[in-house]
C-alpha positions as CSV (number, residue, x, y, z in Angstrom):
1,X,0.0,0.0,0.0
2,X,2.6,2.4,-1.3
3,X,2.4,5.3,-3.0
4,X,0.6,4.4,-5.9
5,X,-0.4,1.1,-4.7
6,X,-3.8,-0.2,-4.1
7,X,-5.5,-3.1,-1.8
8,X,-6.0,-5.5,-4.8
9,X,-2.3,-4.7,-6.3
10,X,-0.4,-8.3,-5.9
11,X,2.4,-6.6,-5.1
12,X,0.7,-5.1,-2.0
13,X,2.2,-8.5,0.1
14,X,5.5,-8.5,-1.2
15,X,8.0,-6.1,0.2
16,X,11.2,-5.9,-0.8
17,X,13.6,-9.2,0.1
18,X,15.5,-9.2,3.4
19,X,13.7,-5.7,4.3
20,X,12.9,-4.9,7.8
21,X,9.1,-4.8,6.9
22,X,9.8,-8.4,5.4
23,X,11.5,-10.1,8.3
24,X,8.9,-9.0,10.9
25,X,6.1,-10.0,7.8
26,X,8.0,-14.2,8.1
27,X,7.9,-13.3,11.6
28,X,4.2,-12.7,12.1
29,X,2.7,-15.5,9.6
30,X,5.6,-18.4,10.8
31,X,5.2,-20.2,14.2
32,X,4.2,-18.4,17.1
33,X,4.0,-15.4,15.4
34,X,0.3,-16.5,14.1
35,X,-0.4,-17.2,17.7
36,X,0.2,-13.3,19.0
37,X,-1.7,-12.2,15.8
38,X,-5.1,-13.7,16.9
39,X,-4.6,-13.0,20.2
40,X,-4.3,-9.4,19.4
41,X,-7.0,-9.6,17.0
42,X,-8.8,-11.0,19.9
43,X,-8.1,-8.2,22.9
44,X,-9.3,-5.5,20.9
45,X,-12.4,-6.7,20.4
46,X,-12.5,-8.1,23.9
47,X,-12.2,-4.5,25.2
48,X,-14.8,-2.9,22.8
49,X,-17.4,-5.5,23.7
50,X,-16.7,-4.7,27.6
51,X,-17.2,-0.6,26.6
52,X,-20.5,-1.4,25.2
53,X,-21.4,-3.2,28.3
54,X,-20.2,-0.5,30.4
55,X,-22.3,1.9,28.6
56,X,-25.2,0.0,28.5
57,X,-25.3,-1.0,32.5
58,X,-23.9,3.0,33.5
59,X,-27.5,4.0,31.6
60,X,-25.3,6.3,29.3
61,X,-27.6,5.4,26.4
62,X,-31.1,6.6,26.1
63,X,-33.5,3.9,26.4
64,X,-35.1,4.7,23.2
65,X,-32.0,4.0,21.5
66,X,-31.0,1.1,23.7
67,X,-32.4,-1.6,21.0
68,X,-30.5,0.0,18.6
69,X,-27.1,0.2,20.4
70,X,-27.6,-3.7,21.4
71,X,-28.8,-4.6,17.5
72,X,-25.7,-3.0,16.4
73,X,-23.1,-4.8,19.2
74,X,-24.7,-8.1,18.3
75,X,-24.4,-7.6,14.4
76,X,-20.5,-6.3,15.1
77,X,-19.6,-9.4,17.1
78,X,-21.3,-11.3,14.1
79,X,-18.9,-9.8,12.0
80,X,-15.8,-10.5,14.3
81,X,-16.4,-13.6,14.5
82,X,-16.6,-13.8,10.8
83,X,-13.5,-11.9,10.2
84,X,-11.7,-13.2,12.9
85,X,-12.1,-17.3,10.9
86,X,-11.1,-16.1,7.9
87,X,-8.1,-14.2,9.0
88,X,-7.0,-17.4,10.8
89,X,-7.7,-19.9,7.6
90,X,-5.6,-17.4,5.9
91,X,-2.6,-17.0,8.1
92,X,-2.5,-20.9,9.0
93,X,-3.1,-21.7,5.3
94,X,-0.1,-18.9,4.1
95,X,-2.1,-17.2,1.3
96,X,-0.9,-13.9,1.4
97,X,-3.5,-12.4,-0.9
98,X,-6.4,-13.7,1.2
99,X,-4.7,-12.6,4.7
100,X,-4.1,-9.1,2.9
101,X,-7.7,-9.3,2.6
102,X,-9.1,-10.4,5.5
103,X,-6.6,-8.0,7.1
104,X,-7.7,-5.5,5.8
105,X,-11.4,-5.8,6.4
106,X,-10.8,-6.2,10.1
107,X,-8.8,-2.9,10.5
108,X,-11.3,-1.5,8.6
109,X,-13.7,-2.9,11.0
110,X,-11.3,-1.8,13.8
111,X,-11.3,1.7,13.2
112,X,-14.7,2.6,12.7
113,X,-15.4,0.2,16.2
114,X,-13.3,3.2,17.4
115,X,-14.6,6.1,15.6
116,X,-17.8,4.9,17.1
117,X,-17.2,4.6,20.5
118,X,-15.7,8.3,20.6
119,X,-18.9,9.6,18.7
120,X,-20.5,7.4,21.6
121,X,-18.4,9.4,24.5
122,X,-19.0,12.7,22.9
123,X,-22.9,12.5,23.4
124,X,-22.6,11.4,26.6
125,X,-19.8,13.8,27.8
126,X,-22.2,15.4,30.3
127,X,-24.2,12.3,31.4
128,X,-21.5,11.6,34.5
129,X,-22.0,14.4,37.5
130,X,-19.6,13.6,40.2
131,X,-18.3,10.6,40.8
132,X,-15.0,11.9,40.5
133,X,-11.9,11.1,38.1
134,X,-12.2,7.7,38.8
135,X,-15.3,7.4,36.3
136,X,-12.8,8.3,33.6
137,X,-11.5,4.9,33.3
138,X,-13.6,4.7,30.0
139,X,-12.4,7.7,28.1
140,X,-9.2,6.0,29.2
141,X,-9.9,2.7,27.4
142,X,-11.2,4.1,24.5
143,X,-8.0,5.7,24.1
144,X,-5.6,2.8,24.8
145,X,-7.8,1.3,22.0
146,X,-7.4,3.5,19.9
147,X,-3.2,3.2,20.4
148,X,-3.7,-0.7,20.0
149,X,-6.0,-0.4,17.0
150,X,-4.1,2.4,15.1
151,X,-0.5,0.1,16.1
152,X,-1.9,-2.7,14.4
153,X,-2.6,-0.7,10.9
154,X,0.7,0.7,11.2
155,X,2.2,-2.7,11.5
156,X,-0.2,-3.8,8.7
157,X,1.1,-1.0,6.2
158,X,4.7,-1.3,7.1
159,X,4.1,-5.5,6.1
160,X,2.3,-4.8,3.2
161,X,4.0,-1.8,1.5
162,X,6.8,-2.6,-0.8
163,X,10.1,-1.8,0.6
164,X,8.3,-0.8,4.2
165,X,6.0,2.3,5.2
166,X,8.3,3.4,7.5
167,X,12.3,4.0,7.3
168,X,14.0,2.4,10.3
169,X,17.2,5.0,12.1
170,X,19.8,2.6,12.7
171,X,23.8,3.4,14.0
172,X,26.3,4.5,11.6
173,X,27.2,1.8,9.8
174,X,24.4,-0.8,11.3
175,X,21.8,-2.8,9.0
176,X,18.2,-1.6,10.1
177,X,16.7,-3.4,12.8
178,X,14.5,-5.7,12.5
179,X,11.0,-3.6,13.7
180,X,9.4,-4.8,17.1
181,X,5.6,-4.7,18.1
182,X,6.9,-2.1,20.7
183,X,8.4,0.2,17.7
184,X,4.9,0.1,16.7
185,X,3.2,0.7,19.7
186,X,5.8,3.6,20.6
187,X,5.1,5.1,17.4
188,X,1.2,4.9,18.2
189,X,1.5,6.7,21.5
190,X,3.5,9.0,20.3
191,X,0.8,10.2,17.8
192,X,-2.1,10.1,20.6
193,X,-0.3,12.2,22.6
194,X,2.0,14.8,20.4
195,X,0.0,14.6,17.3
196,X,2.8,13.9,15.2
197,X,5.1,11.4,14.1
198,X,8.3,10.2,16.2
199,X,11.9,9.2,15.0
200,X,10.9,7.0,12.7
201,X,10.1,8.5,8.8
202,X,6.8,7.8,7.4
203,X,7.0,7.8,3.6
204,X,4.2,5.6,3.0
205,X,1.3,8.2,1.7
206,X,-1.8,5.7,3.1
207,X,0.1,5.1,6.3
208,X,-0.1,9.1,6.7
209,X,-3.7,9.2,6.1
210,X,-4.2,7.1,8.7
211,X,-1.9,9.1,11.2
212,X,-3.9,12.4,10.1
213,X,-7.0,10.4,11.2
214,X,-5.7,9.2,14.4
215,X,-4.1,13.0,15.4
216,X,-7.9,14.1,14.8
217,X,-9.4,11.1,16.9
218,X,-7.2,11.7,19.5
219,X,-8.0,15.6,19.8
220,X,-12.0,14.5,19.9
221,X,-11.3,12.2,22.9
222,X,-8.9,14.8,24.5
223,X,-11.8,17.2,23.9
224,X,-14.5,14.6,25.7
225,X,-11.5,13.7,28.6
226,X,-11.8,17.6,29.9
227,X,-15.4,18.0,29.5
228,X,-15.8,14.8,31.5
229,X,-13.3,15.8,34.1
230,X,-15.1,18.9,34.7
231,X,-18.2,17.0,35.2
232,X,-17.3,14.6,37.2
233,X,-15.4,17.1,39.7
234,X,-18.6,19.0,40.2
């Protein structure tokens, strides 16, 4: 997913030989790499199913709307499930095109799961009154799934670009490193919290879409965090 690439290019799973983005790609569909995949696959969904719960028991959600909100959750975790099996047929079976695929749809999935549940905080941003900080905790899982969801897609682009989406700094004279899930995750943080990119260069032009989109997410749920603070402090 390069510049000038697109999802149904074949050359979208094939970066370059010996690349850092192709190491950590053998790494990730070999052995117990598969393993960490679908549990991660698995976490994120895990903690958006326990948000909806939360809202729905807390009596954030009109009741009017209630239905609606529980039709919706039921028809997403329909969809996760579905997702979730052909992702894993895919990775255990090595076809890159159909894991490319599947991939895809469930960061697509991901993303507006998470675009969601910050529209969701938004219109209940002045349902809490007192309580105190400690009925934050949500506003602070929304954003650590919004890290986890966003390090994923970066992960995902840097695998599935040509050549990487990223350009790993290395020592004078030292190969680049081989890129860890904690690269990933440091570069995700970074973007929640300084609305920007870190060390690492991004020259991938999808992968920067997806940054601009995170830096604007994570301004909404800053935005929700201070209105929420107030009200629950008074």
């Amino acid at each position: 997913m390069a510049s000038g690439a697109t999802p149904g290019d074949t050359t979208a799973m094939d970066p370059l030989p010996d690349s850092p983005a192709e190491q950590l790609r053998q790494r990730l569909t070999h052995g117990r790499g598969r393993l960490a995949v679908i549990v991660a696959t698995s976490s994120v969904w895990l903690m958006d199913l326990l948000l909806a719960q939360h809202l729905e028991r807390d009596q954030a959600i009109a009741p009017a709307m209630l239905g609606v909100v529980s039709g919706i959750e039921r028809l997403g975790t329909l969809l996760f499930v579905v997702v979730t099996v052909g992702l894993v047929v895919s990775l255990f079976r090595g076809s890159r095109r159909r894991l490319f695929q599947w991939g895809l749809l469930y960061l697509s999935f991901s993303v507006l799961q998470v675009i969601a549940n910050v529209i969701a905080m938004i219109f209940t941003a002045g349902h809490h009154q007192g309580g105190g900080l400690g009925s934050l905790w949500d506003v602070a899982a929304v954003y650590m799934e919004s890290v986890l969801v966003f390090m994923f897609i970066y992960v995902f682009l840097d695998v599935s670009t040509p050549g990487g989406a990223f350009v790993w700094p290395s020592r004078e004279g030292e190969t680049p490193p081989v890129p860890h899930i904690v690269d990933y995750l440091f570069i995700s943080l970074n973007v929640n919290s300084t609305y920007g990119p870190t060390s690492e260069a991004l020259i991938s032009r999808p992968a920067k879409l997806v940054m601009a989109l995170q830096v604007l997410l994570a301004m909404l749920m800053l935005t929700v965090l201070i209105a929420r603070a107030v009200s629950a402090t008074t």
